[in-house]
N, CA, C and O of each residue as an XYZ file, in Angstrom:
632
protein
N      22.139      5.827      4.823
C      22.544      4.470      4.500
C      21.377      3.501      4.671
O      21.074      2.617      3.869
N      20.741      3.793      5.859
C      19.396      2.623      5.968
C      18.525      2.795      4.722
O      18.411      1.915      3.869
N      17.774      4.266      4.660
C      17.015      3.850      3.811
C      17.768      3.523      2.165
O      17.111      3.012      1.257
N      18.897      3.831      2.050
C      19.131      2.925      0.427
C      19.367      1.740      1.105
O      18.454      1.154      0.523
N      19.907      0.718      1.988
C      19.382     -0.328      2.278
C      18.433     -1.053      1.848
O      18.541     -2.006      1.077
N      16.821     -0.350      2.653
C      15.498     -0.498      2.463
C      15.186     -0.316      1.102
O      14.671     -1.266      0.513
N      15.464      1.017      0.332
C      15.124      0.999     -1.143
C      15.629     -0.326     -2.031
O      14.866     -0.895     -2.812
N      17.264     -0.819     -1.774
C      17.668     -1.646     -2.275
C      16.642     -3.356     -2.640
O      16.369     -4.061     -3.612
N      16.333     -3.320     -0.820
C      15.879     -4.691     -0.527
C      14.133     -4.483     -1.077
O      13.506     -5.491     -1.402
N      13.591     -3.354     -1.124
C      11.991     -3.187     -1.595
C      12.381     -3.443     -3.023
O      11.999     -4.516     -3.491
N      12.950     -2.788     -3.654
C      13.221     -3.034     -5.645
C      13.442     -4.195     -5.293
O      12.374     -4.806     -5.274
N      14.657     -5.104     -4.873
C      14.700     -6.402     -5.481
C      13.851     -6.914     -5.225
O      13.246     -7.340     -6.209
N      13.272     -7.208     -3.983
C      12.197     -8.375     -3.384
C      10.761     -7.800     -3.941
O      10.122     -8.611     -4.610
N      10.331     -6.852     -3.801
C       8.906     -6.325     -3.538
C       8.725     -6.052     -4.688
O       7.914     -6.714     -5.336
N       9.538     -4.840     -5.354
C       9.023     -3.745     -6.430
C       8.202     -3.332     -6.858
O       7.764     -3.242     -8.005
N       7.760     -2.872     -5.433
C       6.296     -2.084     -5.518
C       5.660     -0.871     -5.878
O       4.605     -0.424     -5.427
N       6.590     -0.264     -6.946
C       6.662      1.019     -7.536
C       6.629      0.889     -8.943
O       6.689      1.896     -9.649
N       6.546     -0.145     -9.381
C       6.608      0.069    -11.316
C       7.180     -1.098    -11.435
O       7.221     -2.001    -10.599
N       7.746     -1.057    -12.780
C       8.190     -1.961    -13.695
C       9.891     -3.368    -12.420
O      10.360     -3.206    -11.293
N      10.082     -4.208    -13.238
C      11.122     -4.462    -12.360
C      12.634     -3.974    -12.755
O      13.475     -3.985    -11.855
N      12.933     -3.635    -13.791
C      14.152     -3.113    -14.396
C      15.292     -4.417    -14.742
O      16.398     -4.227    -15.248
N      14.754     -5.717    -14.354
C      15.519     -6.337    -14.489
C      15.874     -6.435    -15.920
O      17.045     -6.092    -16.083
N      15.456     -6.680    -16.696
C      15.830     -6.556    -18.748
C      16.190     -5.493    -19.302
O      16.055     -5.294    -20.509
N      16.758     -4.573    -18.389
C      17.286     -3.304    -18.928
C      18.562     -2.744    -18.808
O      19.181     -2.501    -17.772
N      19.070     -2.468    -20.585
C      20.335     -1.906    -20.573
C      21.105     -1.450    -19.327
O      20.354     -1.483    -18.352
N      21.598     -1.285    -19.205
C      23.016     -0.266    -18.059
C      22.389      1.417    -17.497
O      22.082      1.876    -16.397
N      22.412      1.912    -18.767
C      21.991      2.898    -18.592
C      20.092      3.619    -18.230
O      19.704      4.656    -17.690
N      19.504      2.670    -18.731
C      18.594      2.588    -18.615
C      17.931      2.065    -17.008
O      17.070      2.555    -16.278
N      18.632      1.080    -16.921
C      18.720      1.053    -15.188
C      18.723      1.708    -14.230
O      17.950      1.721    -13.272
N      20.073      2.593    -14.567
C      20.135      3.513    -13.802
C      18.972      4.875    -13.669
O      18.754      5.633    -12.724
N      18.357      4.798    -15.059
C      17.714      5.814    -14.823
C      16.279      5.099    -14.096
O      15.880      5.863    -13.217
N      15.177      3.547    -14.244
C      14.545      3.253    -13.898
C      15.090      3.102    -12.292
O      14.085      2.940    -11.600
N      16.378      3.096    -11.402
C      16.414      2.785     -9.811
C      16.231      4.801     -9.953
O      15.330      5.060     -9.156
N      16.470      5.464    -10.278
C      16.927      6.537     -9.907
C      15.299      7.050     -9.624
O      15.001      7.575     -8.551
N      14.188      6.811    -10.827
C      12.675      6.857    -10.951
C      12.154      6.151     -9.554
O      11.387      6.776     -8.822
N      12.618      4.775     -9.202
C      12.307      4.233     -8.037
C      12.291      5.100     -6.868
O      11.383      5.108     -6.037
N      13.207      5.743     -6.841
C      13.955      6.233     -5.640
C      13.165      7.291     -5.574
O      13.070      7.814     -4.464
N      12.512      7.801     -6.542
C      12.046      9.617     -6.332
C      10.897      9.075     -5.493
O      10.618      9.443     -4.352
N      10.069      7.853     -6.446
C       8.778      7.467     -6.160
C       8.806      7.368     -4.726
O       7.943      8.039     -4.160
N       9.844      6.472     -3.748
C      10.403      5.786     -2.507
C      10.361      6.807     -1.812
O       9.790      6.602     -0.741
N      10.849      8.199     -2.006
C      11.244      8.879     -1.015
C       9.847     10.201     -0.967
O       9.611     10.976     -0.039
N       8.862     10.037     -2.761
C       7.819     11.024     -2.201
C       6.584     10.013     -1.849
O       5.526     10.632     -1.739
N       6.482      8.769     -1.671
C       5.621      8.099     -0.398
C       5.964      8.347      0.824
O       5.187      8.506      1.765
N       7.313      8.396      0.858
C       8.136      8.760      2.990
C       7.235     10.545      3.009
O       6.743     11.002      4.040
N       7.220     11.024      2.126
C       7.208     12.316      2.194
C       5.502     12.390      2.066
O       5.081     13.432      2.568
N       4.831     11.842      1.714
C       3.435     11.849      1.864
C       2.879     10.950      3.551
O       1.903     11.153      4.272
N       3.871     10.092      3.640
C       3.523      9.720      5.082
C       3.525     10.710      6.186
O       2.887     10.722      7.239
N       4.537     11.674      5.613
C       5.055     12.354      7.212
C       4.348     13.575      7.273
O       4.644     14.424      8.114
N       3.425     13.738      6.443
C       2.419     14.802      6.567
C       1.140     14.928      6.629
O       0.369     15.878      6.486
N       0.966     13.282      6.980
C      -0.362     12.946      7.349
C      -0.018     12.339      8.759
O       0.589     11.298      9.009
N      -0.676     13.452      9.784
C      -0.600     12.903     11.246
C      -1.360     12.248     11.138
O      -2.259     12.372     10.306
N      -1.183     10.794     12.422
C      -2.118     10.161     13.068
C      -1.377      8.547     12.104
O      -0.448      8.562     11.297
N      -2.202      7.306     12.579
C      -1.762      5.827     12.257
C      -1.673      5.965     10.166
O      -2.146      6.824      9.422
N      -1.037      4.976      9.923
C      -1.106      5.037      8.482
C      -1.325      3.707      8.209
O      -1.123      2.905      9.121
N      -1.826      3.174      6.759
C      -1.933      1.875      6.987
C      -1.189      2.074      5.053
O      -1.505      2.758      4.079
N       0.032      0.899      5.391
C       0.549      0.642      3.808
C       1.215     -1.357      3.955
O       1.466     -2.188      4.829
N       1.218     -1.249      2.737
C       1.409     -2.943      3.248
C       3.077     -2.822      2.975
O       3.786     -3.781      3.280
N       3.619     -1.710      2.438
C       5.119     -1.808      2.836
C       5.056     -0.723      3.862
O       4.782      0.474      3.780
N       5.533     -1.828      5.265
C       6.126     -1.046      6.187
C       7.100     -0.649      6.466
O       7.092     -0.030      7.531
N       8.142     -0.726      5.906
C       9.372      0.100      6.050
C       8.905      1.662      5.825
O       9.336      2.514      6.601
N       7.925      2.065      4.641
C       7.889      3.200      4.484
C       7.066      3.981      5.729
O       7.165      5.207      5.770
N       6.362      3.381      6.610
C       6.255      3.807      7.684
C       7.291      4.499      8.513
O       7.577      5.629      8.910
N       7.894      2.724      8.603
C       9.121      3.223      9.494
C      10.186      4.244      9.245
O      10.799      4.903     10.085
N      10.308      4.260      7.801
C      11.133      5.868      7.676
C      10.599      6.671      7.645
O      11.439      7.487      7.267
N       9.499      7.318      7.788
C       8.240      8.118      7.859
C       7.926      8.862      9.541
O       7.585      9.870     10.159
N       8.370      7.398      9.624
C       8.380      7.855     11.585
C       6.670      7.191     12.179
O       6.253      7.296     13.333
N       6.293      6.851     11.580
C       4.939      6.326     11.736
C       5.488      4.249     12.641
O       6.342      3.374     12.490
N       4.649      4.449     13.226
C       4.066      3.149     13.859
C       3.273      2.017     12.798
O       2.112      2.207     12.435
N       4.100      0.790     12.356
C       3.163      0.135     12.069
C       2.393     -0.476     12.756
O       2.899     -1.323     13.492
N       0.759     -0.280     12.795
C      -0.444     -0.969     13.568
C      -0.662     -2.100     13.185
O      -1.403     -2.770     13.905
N      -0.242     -2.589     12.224
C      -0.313     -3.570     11.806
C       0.673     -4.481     11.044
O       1.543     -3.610     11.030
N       1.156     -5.325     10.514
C       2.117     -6.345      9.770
C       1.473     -7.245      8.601
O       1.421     -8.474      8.589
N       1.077     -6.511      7.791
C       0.167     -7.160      6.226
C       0.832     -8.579      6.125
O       0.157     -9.588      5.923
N       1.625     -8.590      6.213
C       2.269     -9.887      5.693
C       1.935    -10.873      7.042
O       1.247    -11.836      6.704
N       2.180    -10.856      8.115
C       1.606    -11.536      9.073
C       0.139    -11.750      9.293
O      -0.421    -12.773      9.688
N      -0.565    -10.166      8.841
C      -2.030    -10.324      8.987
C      -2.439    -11.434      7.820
O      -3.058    -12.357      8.349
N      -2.306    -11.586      6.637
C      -2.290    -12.145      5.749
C      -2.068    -13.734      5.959
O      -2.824    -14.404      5.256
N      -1.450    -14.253      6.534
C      -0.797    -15.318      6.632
C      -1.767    -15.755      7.885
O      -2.419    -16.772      7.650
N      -1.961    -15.201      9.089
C      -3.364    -15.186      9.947
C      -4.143    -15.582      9.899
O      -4.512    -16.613     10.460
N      -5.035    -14.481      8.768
C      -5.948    -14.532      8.033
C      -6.300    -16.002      7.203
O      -7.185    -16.814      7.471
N      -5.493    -16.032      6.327
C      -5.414    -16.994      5.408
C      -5.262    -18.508      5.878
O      -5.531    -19.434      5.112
N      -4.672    -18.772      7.606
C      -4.850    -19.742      8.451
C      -6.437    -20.050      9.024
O      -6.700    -21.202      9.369
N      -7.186    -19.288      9.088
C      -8.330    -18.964      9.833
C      -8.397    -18.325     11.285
O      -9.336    -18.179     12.067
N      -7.064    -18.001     11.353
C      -6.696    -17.393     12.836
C      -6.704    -15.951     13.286
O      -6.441    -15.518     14.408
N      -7.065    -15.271     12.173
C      -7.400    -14.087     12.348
C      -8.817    -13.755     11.896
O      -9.484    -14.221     10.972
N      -9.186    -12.499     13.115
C     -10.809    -12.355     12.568
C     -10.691    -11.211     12.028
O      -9.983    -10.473     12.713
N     -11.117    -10.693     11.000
C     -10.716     -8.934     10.437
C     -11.811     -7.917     10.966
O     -11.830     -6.725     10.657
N     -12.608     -8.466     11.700
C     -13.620     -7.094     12.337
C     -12.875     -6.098     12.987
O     -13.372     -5.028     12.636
N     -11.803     -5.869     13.865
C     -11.472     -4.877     14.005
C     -10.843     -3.994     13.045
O     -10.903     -2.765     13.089
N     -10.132     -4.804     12.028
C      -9.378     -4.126     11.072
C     -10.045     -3.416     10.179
O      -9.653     -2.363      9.675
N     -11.349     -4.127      9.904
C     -12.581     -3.645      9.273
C     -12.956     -2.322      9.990
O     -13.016     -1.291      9.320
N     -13.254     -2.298     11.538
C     -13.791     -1.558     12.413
C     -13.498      0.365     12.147
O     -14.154      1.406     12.154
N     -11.667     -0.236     11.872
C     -10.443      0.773     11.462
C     -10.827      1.451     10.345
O     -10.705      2.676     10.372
N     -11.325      0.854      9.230
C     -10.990      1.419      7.875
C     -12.471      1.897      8.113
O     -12.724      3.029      7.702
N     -13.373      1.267      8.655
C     -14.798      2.259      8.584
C     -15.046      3.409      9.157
O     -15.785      4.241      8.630
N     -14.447      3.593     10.322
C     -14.290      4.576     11.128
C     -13.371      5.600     10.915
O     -13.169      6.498     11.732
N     -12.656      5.463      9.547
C     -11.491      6.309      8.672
C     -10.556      6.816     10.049
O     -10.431      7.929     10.560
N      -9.880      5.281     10.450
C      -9.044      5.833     11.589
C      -7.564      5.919     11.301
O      -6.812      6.251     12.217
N      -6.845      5.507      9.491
C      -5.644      6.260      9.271
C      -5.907      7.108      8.794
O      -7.060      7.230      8.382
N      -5.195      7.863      8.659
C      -5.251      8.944      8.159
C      -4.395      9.192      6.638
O      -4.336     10.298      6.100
N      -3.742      7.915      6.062
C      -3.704      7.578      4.606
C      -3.108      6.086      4.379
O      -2.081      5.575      4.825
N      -4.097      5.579      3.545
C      -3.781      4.193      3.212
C      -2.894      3.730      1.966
O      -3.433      3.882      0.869
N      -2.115      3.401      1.978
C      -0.953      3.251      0.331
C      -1.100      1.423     -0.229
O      -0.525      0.347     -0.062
N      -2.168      1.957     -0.899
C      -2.597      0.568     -1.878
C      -1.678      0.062     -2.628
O      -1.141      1.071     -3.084
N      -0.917     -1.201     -3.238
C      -0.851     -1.448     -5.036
C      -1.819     -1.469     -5.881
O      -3.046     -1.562     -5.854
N      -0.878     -1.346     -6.743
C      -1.748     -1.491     -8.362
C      -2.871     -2.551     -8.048
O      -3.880     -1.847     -8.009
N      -3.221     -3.712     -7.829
C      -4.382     -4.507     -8.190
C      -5.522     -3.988     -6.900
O      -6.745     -3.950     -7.035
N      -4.800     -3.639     -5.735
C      -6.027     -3.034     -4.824
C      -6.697     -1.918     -4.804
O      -7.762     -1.650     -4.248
N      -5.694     -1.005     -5.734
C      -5.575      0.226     -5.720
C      -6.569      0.519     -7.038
O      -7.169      1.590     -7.139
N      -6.673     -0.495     -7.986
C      -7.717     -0.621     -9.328
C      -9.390     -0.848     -8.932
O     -10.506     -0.467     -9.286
N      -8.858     -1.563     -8.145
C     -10.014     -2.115     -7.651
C     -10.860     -1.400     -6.824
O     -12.088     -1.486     -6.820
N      -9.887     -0.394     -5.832
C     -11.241      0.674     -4.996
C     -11.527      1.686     -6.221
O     -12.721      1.977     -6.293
N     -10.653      2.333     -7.269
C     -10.818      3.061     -8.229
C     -12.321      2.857     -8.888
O     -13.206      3.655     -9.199
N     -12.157      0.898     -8.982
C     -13.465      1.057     -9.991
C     -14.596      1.119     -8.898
O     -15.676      1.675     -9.098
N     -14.277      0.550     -7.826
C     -15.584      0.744     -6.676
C     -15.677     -0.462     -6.888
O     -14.860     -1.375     -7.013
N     -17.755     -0.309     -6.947
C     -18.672     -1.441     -7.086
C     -18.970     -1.521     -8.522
O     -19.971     -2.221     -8.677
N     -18.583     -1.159     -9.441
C     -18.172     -1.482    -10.952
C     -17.243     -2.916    -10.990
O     -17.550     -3.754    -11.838
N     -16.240     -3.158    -10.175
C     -15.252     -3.754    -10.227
C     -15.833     -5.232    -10.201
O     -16.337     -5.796     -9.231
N     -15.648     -5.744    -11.509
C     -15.954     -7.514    -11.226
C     -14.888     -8.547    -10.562
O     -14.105     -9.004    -11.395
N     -14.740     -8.910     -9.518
C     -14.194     -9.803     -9.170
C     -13.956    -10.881     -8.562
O     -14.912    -11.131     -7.828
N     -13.260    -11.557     -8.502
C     -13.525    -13.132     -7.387
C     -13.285    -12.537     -6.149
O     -12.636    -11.507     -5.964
N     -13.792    -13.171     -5.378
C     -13.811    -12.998     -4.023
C     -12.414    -13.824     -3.590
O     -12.452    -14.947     -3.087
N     -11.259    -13.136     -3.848
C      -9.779    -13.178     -3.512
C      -9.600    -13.262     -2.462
O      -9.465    -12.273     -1.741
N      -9.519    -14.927     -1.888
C      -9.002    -14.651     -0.349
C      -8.218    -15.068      0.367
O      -8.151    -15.491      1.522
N      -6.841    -14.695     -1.488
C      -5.479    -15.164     -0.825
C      -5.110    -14.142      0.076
O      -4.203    -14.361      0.880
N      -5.723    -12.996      0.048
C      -4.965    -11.634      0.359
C      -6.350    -11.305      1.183
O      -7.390    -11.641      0.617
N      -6.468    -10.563      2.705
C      -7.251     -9.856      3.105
C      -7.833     -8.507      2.575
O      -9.019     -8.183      2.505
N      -6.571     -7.700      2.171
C      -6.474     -6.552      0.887
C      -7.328     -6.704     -0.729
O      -7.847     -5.801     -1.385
N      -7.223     -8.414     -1.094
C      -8.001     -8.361     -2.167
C      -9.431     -9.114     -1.552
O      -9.785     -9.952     -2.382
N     -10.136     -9.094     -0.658
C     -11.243     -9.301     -0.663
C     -12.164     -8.128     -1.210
O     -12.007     -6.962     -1.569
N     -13.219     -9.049     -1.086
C     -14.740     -7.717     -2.010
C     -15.227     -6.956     -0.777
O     -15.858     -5.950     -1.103
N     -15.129     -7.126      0.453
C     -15.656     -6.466      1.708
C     -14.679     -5.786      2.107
O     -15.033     -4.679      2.513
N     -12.996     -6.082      2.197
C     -12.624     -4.848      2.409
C     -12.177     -3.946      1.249
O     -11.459     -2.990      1.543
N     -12.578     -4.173     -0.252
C     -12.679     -3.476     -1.111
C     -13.440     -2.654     -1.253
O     -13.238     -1.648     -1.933
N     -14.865     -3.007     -0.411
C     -15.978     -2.164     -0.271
C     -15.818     -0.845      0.814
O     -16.197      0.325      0.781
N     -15.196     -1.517      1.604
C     -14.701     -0.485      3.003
C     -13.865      0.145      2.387
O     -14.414      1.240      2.263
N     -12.616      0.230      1.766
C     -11.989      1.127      1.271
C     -12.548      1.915      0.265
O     -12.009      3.015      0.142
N     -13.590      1.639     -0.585
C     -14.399      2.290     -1.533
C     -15.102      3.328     -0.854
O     -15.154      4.486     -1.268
N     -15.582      2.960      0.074
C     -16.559      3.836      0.301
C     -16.349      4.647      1.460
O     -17.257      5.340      1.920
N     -14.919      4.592      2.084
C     -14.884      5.551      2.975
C     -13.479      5.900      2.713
O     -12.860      6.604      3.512
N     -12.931      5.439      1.617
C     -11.075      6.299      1.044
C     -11.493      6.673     -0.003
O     -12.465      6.249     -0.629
N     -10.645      7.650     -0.306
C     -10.454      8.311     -1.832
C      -9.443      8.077     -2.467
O      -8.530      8.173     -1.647
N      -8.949      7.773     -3.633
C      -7.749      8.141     -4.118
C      -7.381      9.409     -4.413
O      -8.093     10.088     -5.153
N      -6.495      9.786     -4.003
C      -5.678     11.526     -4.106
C      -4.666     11.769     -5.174
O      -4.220     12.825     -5.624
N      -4.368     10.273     -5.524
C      -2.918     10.036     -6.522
C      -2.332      8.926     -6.598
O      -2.361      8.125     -5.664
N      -1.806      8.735     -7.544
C      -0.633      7.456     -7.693
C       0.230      8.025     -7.937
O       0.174      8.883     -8.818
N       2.011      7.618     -6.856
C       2.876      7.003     -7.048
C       3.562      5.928     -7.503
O       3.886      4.952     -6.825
N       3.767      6.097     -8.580
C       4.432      4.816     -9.859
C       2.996      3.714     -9.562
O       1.868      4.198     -9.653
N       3.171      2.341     -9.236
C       2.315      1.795     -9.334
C       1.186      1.690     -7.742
O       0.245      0.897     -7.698
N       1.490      2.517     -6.721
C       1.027      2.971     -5.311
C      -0.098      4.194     -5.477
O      -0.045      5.088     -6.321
N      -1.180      4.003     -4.412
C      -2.484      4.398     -4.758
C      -2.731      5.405     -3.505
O      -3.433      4.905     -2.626
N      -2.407      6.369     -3.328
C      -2.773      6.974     -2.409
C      -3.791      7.547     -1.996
O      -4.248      8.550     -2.544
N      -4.502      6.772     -0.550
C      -5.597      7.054     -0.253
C      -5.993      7.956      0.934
O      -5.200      8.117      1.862
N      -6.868      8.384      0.926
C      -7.448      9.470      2.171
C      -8.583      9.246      2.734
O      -9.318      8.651      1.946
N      -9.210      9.501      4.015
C     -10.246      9.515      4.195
C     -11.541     10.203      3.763
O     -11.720     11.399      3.990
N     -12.522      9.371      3.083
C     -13.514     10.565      2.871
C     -13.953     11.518      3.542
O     -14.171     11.364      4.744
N     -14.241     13.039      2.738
C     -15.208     14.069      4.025
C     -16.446     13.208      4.014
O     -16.802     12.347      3.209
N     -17.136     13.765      5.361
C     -18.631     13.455      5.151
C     -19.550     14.284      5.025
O     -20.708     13.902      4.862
């Protein structure tokens, strides 16, 4: 029951897996929540087989995962974006490849893809879309795969 709860409240509010389904037939619906749901439940299922901290900016999927969120994106963000947060440790984290898998969106998730190819503003509505921790995730995550519009990352070997 919780997690269709959680699935419920991530599609409406978040919909951080694809399309929104809102302009779609009946049937068609059903089949885009049903697509949601596979996506929803093989991120829980990629969390829980990577021991050690995880870093995703939806934390619920932690929390059904069984993982600890270390952090609160949406609070760090809001922090951040006050001047009240300093990101060197968080930085410290991603250099030292101390989760052990990071679950990007689509625009962050494009963006470590292209690397240092990637032209962009120095975005600093979002700590996630800056060019420095775009660089830190470039150069010490990999992408392994996408889930619907989710970027699954790993630590590089060295």
């Amino acid at each position: 029951m919780i997690i269709l709860i959680v699935l419920q409240v991530s599609i409406l509010y978040f919909r951080p897996l694809g399309l929104t389904g809102a302009n779609l037939d009946p049937g068609a619906k059903t089949k885009w929540l049903d697509l949601q749901k596979e996506y929803y439940q093989k991120v829980i299922e990629i969390l829980k087989k990577n021991p050690g901290p995880a870093l995703s900016y939806m934390t619920d999927w932690l929390v059904l995962s069984g993982k600890d969120s270390v952090i609160e994106p949406f609070v760090l963000d809001t922090l951040y974006g006050t001047g009240t947060f300093n990101p060197e440790g968080f930085y410290n984290n991603i250099s030292q490849k101390k989760y052990s898998v990071m679950i990007m969106f689509d625009r962050v998730g494009t963006l470590v893809e292209l690397g240092e190819g990637a032209r962009q503003a120095d975005d600093t509505s979002s700590i996630f879309l800056r060019k420095d921790f775009i660089k830190l995730a470039t150069e010490n995550y990999e992408i392994a795969e996408k889930v619907g519009t989710a970027y699954i990352l790993y630590p590089k070997k060295n």
